[in-house]
C-alpha positions in Angstrom: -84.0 -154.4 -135.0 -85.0 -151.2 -136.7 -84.6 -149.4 -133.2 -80.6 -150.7 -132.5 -80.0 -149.5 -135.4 -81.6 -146.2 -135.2 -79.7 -146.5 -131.7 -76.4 -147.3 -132.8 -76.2 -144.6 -135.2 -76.8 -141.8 -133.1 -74.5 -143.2 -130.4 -71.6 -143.2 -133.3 -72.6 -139.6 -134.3 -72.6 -138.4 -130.9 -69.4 -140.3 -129.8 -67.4 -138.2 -132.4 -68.9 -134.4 -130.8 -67.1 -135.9 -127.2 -63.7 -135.2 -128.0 -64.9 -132.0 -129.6 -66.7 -130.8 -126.5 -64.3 -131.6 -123.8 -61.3 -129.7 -125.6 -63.4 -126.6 -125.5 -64.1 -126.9 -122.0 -60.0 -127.7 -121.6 -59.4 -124.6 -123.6 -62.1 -122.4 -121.1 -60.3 -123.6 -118.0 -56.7 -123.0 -119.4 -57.7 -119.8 -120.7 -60.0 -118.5 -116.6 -56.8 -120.0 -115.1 -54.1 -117.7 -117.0 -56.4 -114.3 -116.8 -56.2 -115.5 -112.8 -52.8 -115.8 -112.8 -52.2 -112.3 -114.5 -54.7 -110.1 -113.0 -53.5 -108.1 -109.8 -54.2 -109.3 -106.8 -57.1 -107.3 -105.5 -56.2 -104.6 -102.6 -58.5 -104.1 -99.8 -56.8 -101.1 -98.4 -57.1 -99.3 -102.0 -60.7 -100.3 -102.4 -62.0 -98.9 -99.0 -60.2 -95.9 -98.6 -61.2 -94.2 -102.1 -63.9 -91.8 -101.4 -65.4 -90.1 -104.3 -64.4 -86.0 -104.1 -66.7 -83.3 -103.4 -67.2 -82.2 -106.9 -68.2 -78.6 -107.6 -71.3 -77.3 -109.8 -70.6 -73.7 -110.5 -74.1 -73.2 -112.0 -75.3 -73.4 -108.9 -75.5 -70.3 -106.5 -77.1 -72.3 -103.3 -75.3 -75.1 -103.8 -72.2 -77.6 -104.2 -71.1 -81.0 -104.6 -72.3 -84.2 -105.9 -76.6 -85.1 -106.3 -77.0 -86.7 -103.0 -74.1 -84.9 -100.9 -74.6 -81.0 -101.5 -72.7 -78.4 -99.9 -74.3 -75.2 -99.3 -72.2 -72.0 -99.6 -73.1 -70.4 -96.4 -72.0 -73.1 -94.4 -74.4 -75.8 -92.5 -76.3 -73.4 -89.4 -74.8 -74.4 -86.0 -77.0 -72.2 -84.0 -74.1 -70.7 -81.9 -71.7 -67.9 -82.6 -68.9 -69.2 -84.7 -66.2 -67.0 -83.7 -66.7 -67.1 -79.5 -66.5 -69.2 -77.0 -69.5 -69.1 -74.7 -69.1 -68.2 -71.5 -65.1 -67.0 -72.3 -66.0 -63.6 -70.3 -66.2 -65.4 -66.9 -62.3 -66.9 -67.0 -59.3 -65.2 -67.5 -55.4 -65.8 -67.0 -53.8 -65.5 -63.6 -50.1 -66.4 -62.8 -49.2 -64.1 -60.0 -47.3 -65.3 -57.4 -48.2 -65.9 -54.4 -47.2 -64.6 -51.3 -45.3 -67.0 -50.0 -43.2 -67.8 -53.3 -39.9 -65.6 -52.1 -37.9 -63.5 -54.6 -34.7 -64.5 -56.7 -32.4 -62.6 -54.6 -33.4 -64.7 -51.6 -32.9 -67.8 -53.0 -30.4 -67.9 -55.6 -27.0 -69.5 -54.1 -24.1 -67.6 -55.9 -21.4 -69.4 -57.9 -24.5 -71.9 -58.4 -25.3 -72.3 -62.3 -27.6 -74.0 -64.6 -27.2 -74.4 -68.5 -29.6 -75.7 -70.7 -29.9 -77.1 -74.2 -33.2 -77.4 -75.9 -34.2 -79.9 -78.8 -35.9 -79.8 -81.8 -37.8 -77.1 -83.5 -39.5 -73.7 -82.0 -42.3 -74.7 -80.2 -40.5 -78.0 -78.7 -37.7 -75.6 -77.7 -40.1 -72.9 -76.3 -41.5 -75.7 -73.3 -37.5 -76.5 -73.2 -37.0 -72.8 -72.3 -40.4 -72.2 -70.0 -39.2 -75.7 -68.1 -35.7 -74.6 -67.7 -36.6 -71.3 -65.7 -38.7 -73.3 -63.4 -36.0 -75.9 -63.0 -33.3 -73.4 -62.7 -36.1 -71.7 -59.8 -35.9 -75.8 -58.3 -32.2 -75.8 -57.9 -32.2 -72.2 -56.6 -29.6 -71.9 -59.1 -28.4 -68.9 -61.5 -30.0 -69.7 -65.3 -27.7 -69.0 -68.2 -29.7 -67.8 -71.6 -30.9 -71.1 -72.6 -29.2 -72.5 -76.0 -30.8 -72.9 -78.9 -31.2 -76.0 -81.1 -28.7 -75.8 -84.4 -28.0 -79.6 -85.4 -31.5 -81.0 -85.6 -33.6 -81.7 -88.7 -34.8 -77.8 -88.5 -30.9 -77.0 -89.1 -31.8 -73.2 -88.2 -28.5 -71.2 -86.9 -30.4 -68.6 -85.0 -29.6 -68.1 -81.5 -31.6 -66.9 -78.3 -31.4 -63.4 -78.9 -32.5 -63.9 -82.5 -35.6 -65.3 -81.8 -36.7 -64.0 -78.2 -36.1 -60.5 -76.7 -33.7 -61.7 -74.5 -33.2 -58.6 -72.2 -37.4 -58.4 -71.6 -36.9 -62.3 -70.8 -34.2 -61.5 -68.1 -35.5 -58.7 -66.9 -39.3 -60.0 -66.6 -38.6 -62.9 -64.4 -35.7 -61.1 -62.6 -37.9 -61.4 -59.6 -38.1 -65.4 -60.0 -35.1 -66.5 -61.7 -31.8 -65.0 -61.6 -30.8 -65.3 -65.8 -27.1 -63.9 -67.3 -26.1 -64.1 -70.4 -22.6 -66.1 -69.7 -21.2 -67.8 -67.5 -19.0 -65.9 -65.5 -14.9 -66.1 -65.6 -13.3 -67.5 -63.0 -9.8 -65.1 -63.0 -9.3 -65.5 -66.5 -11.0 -68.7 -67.5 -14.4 -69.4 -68.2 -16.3 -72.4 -66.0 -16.8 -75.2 -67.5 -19.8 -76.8 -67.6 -20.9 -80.7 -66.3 -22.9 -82.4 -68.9 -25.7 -84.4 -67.8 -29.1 -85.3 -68.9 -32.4 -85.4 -66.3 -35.0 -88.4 -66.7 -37.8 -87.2 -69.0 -40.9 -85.7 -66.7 -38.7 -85.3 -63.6 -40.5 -84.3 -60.7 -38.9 -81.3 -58.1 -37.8 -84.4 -55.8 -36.1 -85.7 -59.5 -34.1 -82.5 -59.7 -33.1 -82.4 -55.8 -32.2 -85.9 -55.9 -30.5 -86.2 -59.2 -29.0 -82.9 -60.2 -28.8 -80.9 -56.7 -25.9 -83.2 -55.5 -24.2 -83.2 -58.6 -23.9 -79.2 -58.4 -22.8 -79.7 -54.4 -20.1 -81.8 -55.1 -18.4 -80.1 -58.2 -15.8 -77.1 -57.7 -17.2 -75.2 -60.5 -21.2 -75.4 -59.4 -22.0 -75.4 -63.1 -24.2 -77.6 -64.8 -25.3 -78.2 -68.4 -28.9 -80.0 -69.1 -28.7 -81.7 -73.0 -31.6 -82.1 -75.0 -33.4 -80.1 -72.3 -37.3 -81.3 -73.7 -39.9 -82.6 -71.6 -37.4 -83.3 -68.6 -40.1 -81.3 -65.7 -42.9 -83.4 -64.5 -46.4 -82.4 -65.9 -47.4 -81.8 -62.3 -46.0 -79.3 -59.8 -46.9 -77.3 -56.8 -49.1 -74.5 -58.0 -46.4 -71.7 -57.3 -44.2 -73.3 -60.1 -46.6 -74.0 -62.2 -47.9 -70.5 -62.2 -43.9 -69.6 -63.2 -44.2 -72.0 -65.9 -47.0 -69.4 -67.0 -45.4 -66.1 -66.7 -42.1 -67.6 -68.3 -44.6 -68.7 -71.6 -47.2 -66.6 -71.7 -44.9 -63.3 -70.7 -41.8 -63.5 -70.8 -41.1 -65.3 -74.1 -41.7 -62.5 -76.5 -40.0 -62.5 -80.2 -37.5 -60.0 -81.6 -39.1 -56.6 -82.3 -38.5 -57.8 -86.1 -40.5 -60.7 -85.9 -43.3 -58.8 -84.0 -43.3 -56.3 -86.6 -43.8 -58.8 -89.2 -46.0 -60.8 -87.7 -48.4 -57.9 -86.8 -48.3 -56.9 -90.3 -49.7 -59.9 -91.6 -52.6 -59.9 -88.8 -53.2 -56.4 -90.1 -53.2 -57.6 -93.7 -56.0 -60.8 -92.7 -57.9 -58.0 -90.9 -58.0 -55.9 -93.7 -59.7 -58.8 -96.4 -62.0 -59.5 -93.6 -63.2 -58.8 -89.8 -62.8 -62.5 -89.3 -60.5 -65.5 -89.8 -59.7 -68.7 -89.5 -55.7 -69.9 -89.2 -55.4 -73.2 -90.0 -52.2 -75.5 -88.9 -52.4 -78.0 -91.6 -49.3 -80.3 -91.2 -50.1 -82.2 -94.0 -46.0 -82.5 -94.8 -44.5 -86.0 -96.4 -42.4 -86.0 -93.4 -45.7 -86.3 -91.4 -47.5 -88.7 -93.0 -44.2 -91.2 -93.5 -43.8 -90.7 -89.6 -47.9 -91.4 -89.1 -47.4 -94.4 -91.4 -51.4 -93.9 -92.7 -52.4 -94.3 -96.0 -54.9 -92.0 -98.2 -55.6 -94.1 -100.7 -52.8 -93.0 -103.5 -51.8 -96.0 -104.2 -48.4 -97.8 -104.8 -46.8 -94.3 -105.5 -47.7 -93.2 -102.2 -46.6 -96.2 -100.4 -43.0 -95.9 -101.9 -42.7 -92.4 -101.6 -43.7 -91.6 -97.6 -41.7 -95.5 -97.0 -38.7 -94.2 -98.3 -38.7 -91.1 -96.3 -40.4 -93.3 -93.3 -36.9 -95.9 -93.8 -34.7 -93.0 -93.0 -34.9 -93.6 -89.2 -34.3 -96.6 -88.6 -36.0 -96.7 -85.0 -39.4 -96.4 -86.6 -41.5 -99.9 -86.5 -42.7 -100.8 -89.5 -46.7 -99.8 -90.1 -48.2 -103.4 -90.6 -52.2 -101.8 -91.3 -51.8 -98.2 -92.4 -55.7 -98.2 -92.9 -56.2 -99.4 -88.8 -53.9 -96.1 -88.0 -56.3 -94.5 -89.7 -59.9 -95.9 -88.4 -58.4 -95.1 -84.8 -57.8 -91.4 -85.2 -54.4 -91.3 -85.2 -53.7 -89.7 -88.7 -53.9 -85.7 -90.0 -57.4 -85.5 -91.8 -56.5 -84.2 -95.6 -57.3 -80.9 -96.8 -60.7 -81.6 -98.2 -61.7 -83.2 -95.1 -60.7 -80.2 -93.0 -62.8 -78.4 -95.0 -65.6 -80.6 -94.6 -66.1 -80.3 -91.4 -65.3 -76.4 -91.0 -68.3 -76.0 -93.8 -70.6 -78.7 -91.5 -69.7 -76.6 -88.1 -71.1 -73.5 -89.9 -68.5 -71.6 -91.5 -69.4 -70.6 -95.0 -67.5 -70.2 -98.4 -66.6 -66.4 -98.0 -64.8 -67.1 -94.8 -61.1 -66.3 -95.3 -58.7 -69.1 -94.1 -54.5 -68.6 -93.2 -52.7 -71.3 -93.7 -49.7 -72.4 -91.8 -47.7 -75.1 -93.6 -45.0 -76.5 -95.1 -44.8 -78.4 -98.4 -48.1 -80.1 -98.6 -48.1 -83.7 -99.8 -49.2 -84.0 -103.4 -49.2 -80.1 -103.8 -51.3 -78.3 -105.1 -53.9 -81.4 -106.6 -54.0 -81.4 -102.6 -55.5 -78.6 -101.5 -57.8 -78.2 -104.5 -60.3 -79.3 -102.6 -59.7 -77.0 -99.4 -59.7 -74.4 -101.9 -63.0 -75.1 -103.9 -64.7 -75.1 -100.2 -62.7 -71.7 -98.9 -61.5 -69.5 -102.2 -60.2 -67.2 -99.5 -57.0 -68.8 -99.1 -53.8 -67.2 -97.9 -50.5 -68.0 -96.6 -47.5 -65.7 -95.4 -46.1 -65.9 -98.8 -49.6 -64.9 -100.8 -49.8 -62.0 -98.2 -46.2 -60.9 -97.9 -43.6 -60.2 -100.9 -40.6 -61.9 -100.9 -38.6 -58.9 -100.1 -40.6 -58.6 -96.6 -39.8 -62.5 -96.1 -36.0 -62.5 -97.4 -34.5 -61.8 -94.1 -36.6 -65.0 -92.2 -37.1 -67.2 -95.0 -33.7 -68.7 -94.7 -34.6 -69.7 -90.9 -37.3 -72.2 -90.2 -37.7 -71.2 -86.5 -38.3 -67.4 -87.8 -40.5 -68.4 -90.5 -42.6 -70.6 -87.7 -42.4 -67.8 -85.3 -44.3 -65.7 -88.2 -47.0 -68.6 -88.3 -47.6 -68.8 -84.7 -48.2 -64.8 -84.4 -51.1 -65.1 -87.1 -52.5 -68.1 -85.6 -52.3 -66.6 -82.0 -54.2 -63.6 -83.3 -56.6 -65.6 -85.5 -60.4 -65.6 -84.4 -60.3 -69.4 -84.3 -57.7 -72.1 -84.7 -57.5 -74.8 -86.6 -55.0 -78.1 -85.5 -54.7 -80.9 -87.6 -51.9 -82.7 -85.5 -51.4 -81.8 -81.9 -47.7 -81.1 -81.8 -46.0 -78.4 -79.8 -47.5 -76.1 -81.6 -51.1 -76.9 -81.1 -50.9 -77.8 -78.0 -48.8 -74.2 -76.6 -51.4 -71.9 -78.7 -54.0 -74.3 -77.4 -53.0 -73.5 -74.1 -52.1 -69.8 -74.9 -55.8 -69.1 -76.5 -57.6 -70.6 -73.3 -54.9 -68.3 -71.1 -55.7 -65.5 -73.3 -59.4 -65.4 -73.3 -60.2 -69.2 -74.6 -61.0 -68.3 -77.9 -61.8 -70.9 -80.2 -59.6 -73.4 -80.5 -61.0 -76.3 -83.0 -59.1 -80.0 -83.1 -61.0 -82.9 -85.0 -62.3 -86.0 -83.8 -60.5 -88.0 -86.1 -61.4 -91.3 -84.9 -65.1 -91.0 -85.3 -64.7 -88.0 -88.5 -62.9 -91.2 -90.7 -65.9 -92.9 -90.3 -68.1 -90.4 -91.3 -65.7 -89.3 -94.3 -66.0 -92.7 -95.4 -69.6 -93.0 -96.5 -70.4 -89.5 -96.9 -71.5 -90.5 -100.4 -74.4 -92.1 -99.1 -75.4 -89.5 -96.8 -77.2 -85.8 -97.1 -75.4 -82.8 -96.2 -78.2 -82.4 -93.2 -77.7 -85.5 -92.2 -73.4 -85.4 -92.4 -73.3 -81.7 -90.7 -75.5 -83.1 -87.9 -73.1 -85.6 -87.4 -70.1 -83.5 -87.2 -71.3 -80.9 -84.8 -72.0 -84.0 -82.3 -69.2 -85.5 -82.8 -66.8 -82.0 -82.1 -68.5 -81.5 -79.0 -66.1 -81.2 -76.6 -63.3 -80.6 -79.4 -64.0 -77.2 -79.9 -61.7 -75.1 -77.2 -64.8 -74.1 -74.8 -64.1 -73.3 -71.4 -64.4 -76.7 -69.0 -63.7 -79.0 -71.6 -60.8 -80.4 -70.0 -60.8 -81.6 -66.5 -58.2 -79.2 -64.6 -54.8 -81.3 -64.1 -55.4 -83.2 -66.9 -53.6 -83.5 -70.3 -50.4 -81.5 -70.9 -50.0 -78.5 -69.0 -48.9 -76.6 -71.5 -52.1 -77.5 -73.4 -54.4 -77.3 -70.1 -52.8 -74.4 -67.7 -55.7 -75.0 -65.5 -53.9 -74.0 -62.3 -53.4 -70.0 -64.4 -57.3 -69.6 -65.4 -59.2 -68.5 -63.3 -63.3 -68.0 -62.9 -65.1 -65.5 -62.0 -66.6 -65.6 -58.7 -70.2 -66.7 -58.8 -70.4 -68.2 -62.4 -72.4 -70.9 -62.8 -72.2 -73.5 -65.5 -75.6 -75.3 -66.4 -75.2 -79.1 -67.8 -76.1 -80.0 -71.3 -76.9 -82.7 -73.6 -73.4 -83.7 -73.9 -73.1 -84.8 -70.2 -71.2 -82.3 -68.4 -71.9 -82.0 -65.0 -72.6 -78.7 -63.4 -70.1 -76.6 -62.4 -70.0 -74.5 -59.1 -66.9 -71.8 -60.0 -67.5 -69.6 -56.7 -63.7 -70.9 -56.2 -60.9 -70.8 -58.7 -59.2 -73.5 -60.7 -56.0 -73.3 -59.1 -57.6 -75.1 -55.8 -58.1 -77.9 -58.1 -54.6 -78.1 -59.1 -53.6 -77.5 -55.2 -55.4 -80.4 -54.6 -53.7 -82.3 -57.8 -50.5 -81.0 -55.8 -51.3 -82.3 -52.8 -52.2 -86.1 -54.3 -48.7 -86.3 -55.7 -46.1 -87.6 -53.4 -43.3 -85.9 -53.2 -40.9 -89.1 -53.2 -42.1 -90.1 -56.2 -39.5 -90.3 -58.9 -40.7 -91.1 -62.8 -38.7 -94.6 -64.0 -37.9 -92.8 -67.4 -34.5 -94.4 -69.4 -31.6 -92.6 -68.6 -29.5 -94.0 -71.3 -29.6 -92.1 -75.0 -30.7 -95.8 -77.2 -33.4 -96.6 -74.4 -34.7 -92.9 -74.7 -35.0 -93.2 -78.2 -36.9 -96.9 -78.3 -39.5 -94.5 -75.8 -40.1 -91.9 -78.8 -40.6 -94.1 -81.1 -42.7 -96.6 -79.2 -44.7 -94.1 -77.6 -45.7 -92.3 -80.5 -48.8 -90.9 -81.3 -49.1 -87.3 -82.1 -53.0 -86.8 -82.8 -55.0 -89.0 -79.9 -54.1 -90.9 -76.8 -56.7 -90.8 -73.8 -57.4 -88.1 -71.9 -60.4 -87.4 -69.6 -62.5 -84.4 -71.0 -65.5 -83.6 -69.7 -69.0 -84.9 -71.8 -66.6 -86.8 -74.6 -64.7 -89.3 -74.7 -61.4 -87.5 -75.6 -57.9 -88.8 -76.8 -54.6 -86.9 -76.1 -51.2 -87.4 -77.9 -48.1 -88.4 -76.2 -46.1 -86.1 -75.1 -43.0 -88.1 -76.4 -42.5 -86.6 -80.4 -39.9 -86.8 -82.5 -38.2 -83.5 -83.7 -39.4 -83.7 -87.5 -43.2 -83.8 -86.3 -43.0 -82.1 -83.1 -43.7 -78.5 -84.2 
């Protein structure tokens, strides 16, 4: 009896602490449930794409950067001479005619007239103006001074002759194309033109087919192409292809002004140092909203480059920013384009030109670049604003100042391949093939990404492997392939007997007794002639192609020993230069 009722009062004491208990645990659950509800949903994209920043230790002499990741101020050793291209003594440009290509005076029918107008910004309208000579040459027609672009995005009001010397350009190719400034009057009365637009990539058979029977027919014989970009085929019999050279690479020279100042700010990198490096950054908002890729800033970032990206309306909507990213299809940043210049060998007292617009996020942007490469000019740090007064009002003449110093430059430096990577791509291997430097994105995001758990050995090691075959050396890129303004393989030529031996990377050896225009010939001779590109005629259709097809920084290309990705040829206006 004396144990129930040692029983029974514990059970009562213990029966009162329930109640007790279990609104505790009620007020625990309530309280986990509301922090839940509150918190912000975590974000994946955020998380993974903040990399910790190369942080600087200016006690050190030898060395910079964080404990485990340590950039050394001379640069990681490559082994190979940084400012050459080896074996760039054994090609050289070559865009004579041949004999059998007849002269202008032969050809040309009179009262037979082409007119052109190009699209989008200098270097878009430069391959407008090198494609319009050889179309004009097609047609066997008289060119008109092509017209420049004044209503695009670029809104500069400069015309031909404010650009180009337009009486070298006429008189140059007066041998290949007959080129007037006007259309002539007709009595009293100027001809007026028939506006038409060519299929994008149209082939010689395109032009004889479309527009050749449209001039035939017409009393006045005169013709006007519109948005004149991309409308030649990338492939043409080596006689007009070698045109397409002496039109770019001769015959397109700027105003005396713009040489002059362009000249004077080579001089003035030359002075600070018997090297440099020009840099063609294009790290713009306007970029990165048309990229759609993230960099980590945030929600700030995501509403400032998406209201900029909902300004044309054609654009699809981005639906993983970070995928655009992981598949190489986005600029690197500033800090990572340092990064890899500094693991290719190219030390801290190395003096860098910048060619760029506003940079995104300013100058917390480029603090990094900096930290890596003090020696950091632009053409306004290097030029006074009286010298840049009479072109700083015209964006085509401000970029035509740009392309002379990266033209010059020892090595070059693309971040995007737009126009204007891809002409001075093609231009530098025309000219000697010195260096011309595009990252691997696609496999260089990886490695960016988890850099903090690497050494610097380890990192530079992996960046010179990956650049193999990025890096502007001759034979890189097949002959015929990739743009030809990027790859005028059929105008370089080898010298006779040079030998290439195969290396790690794969390439294969190379027997260059012959020259690479037989290659092309043979490229020629693959295409059929009755081929005609199924490209939209119609303006909405053509737009839906630039915006589908975008993808300025890596599409496939075959390059030899890598696995190489070339953009689209298709870019809109904004990021095309």
């Amino acid at each position: 009896m004396a144990f129930q009722r040692r029983r029974n009062h514990y059970y009562n004491r213990f029966r009162f602490l329930i109640p007790f208990i279990s609104s505790i645990f009620g007020a625990l659950l309530l309280f986990f449930a509301l922090l839940s509800f509150l918190a912000p949903s975590p974000n994946v994209s955020d998380h993974t794409r903040r990399i910790p920043p190369v942080q600087f230790n200016s006690a050190s002499d030898k060395a910079i950067g964080v404990a485990h990741f340590r950039v050394p101020r001379n640069g990681a050793r490559s082994g190979r001479d940084l400012w050459t291209s080896r074996n760039a003594k054994f090609y050289s440009g070559c865009s004579n005619a041949s004999n059998k290509f007849r002269k202008a005076n032969a050809i040309t029918h009179p009262n037979r007239y082409l007119l052109i107008a190009t699209s989008g910004g200098l270097n878009q309208q430069r391959t407008g103006i090198t494609d319009a000579v050889v179309a004009a040459r097609i047609l066997n027609a008289t060119l008109i001074v092509p017209k420049l672009d004044q209503k695009s995005f670029w809104k500069d009001s400069s015309n031909f002759s404010e650009i180009f010397n337009v009486d070298w350009f006429i008189s140059f190719l007066s041998k290949d194309v007959k080129i007037i400034h006007h259309l002539p009057k007709r009595g009293r009365k100027t001809w007026n033109a028939h506006s038409m637009r060519v299929p994008r990539k149209c082939s010689e058979r395109c032009y004889q087919n479309r527009v050749l029977p449209v001039l035939l027919k017409r009393m006045c014989q005169a013709i006007q192409l519109s948005k004149f970009d991309y409308r030649l085929a990338n492939k043409l019999e080596t006689d007009l292809q070698k045109l397409r050279c002496r039109v770019n690479y001769h015959a397109l020279k700027f105003t005396d002004s713009i040489e002059k100042m362009g000249e004077k700010l080579v001089h003035r990198m030359r002075a600070r140092s018997m090297h440099y490096i020009a840099l063609h950054l294009r790290f713009e908002p306007d970029m990165l909203a048309f990229s759609g890729c993230y960099y980590g800033g945030g929600e700030k970032e995501r509403r400032e480059l998406g209201k900029i990206r909902r300004r044309w309306k054609t654009l699809h909507q981005v639906s993983n920013p970070e995928k655009e990213r992981r598949h190489g299809k986005c600029p690197l940043t500033p800090e990572e384009v340092g990064l890899m210049l500094r693991a290719l060998g190219y030390g801290q007292d190395v003096h860098i030109y910048v060619a760029s617009g506003e940079v995104y996020g300013g100058e917390e942007t480029l603090a990094p670049l900096k930290a890596l490469f003090p020696n950091f000019y632009s053409k306004e740090t290097i030029a006074s604003k009286q010298e840049l007064e009479k072109f700083s009002s015209y964006s085509s003449r401000m970029a035509a100042l740009d392309f002379i110093v990266c033209d010059e430059s020892d090595v070059f430096v693309t971040n995007n391949n737009g126009n204007m990577a891809r002409i001075l791509a093609g231009r530098r291997r025309y000219f000697g093939h010195k260096p011309t430097i595009r990252p691997n994105a696609k496999k260089l995001y990886r490695l960016f990404t988890n850099r903090a758990n690497m050494t610097w050995g380890a990192f530079s090691s992996r960046v010179r492997t990956y650049q193999r075959g990025f890096m502007g050396e001759p034979n890189e890129m097949r002959p015929g392939r990739g743009e030809f303004h990027e790859n005028p393989s059929p105008c370089i030529c080898e010298e006779a007997g040079f030998h290439v031996k195969s290396d790690n990377s794969g390439r294969r050896k190379h027997d260059t007794t012959r020259r690479r225009d037989e290659a092309a010939t043979v490229g020629d001779n693959q295409n059929n002639d009755d081929y005609e590109p199924e490209w939209p005629d119609s303006e909405e259709e053509e737009e839906q192609v630039e915006f589908q097809d975008k993808d300025p920084f890596n599409t496939s290309v075959e390059y030899e020993g890598s696995n190489y990705e070339e953009p689209s040829l298709e870019l809109e206006e904004i990021l095309s230069d």
